[in-house]
C-alpha positions as CSV (number, residue, x, y, z in Angstrom):
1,X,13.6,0.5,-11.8
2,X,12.8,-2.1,-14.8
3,X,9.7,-4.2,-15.4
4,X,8.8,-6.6,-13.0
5,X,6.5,-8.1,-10.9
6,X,5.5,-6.1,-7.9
7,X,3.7,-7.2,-4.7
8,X,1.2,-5.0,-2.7
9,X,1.4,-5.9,0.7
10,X,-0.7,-3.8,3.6
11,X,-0.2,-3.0,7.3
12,X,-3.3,-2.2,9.2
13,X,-2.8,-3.7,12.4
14,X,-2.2,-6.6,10.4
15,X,-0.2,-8.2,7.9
16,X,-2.1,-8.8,4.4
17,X,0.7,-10.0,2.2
18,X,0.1,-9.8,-1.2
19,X,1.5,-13.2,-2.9
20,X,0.5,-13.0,-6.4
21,X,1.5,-9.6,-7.2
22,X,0.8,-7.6,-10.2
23,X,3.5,-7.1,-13.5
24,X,4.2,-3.4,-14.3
25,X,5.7,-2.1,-17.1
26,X,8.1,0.7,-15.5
27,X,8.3,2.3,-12.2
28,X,5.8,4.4,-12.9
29,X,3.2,2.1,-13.4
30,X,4.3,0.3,-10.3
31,X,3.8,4.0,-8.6
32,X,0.3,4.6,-10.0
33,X,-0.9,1.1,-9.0
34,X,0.3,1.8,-5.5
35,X,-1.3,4.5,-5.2
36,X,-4.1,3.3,-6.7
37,X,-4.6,0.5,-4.7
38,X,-3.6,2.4,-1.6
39,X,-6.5,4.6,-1.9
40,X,-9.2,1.7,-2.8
41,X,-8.0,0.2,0.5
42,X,-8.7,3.7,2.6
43,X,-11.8,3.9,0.7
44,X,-13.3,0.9,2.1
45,X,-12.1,0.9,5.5
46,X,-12.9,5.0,5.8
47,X,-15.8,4.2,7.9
48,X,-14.5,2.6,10.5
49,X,-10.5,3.3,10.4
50,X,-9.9,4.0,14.2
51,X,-8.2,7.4,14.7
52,X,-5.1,5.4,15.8
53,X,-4.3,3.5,13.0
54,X,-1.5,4.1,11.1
55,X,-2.0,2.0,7.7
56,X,0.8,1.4,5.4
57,X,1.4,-0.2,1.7
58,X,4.4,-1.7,1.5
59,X,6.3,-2.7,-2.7
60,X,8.4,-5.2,-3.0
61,X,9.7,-6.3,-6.1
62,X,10.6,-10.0,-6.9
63,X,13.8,-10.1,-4.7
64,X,11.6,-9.1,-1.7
65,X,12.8,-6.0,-2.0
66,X,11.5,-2.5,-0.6
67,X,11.2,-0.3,-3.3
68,X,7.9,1.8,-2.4
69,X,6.3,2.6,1.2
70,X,3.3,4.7,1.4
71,X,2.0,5.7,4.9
72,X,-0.9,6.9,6.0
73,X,-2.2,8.5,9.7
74,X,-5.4,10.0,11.4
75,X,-5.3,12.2,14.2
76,X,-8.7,13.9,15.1
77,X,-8.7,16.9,17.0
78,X,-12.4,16.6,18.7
79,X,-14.0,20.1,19.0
């Protein structure tokens, strides 16, 4: 993957498209930044992300485009 201009969108139980988007230099920065981002979004939601939920950042590239998915799930096992 080339240079581009990358969008971050998330599924949490709802659609928060990303419609600016963010350039990146090589697919690896694209990578990084998703995860990145990814993990600043858990963060803030941790306290109150239902055990249901399954959250997912979706990377598209300018042709709308999937080119990254990152998926993420809770299952609590209560004791």
């Amino acid at each position: 993957m080339a240079a581009g201009r990358y969008f971050f969108t998330i599924l949490d139980g709802r659609l928060i498209v990303d419609t600016e988007g963010e350039y990146c230099a090589s697919w690896g920065d694209m990578r990084k930044q998703a995860i990145r981002t990814a993990g600043e979004c858990l963060r803030d939601m941790a306290a109150r992300y239902p055990s249901d939920l399954e959250w997912q950042l979706v990377v598209t590239n300018e042709s709308s485009e999937t080119v990254l998915r990152l998926r993420f799930a809770m299952t609590e096992t209560p004791h």
